[in-house]
C-alpha positions in Angstrom: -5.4 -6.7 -19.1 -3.9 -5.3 -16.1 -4.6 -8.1 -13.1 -2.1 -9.0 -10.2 -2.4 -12.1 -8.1 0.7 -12.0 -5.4 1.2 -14.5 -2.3 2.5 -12.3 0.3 2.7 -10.9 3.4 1.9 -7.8 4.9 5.2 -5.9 5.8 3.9 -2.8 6.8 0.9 -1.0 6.9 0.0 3.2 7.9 -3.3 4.2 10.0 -6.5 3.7 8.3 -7.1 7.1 6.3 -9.9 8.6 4.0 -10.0 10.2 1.1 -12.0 13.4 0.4 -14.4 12.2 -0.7 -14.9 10.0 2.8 -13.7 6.5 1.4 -11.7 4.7 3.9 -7.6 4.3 2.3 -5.0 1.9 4.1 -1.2 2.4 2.3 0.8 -0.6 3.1 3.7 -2.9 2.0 3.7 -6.3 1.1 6.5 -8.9 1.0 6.7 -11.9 -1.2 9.9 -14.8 -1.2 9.6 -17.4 -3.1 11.6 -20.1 -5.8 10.8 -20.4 -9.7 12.2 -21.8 -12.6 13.6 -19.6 -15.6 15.2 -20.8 -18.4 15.4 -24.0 -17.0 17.1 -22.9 -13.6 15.6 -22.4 -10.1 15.9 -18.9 -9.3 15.1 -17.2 -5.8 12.6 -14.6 -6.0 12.3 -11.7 -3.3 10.2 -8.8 -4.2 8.9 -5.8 -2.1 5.8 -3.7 -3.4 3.7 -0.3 -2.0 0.0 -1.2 -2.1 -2.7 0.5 -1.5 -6.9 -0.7 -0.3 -10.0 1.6 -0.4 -13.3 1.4 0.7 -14.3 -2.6 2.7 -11.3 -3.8 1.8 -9.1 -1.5 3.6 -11.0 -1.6 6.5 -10.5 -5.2 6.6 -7.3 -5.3 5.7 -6.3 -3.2 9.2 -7.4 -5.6 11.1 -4.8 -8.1 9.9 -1.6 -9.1 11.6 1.7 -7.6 10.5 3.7 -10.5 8.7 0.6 -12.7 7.6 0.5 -14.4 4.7 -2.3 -14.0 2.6 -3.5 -13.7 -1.7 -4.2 -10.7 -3.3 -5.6 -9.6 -6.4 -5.6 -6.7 -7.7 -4.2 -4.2 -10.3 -0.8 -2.2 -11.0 -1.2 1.7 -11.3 1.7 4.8 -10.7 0.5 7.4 -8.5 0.1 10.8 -10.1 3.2 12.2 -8.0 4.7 8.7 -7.8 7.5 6.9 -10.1 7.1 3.1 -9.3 4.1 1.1 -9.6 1.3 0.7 -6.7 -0.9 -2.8 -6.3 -4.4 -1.8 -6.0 -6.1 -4.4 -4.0 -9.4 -5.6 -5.2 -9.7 -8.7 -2.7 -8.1 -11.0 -0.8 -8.1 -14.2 0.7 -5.7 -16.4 3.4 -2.9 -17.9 1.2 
C-alpha cells in the first residue's frame, strides 16, 4: 500500500496550472517539524517534501495561506524526469 498522512504546512506553492488535458495542477512544498521517539529516544524530526494537487483539490488548495497547518493524505510517486519522491494529495483537512 502506498498511503501518506503528513501534518504540515504549506511552504510554498507555484500559480495554479493545467495540464493538457485541462485539469487544474498546483506544485507546492510542504513543511513538517515535529518530536518522536526511536529506539527509545526522543528524536527531532524536520522534513521538507515537493507535492503536487490536481483537479478540486488544487484549486482549493490555492486558496490557502502560506505557512498553514493543515493534514494531508495522499500517496508517494517519482516524476518521470524527477529523482526524489512527490506527495500526491488526495485530500486534506485543517490539522
Amino acid at each position: 500500500m502506498n498511503q501518506l498522512v503528513l501534518n504540515a504546512s504549506i511552504a510554498e506553492a507555484s500559480a495554479l496550472r493545467y495540464t493538457p488535458a485541462g485539469l487544474p495542477a498546483l506544485d507546492f512544498r510542504l513543511e513538517h517539524e515535529s518530536e518522536v521517539s526511536e529506539a527509545g529516544q526522543l528524536r527531532q524530526v524536520k522534513v521538507a517534501i515537493k507535492a503536487v494537487a490536481f483537479g478540486s483539490v488544487a484549486e482549493t488548495l490555492r486558496q490557502q495561506a502560506i505557512g498553514s497547518n493543515w493534514c494531508f493524505t495522499g500517496f508517494l510517486a517519482t516524476p518521470r524526469n524527477g529523482k526524489h519522491p512527490v506527495l500526491h494529495i488526495q485530500s486534506f483537512q485543517q490539522s
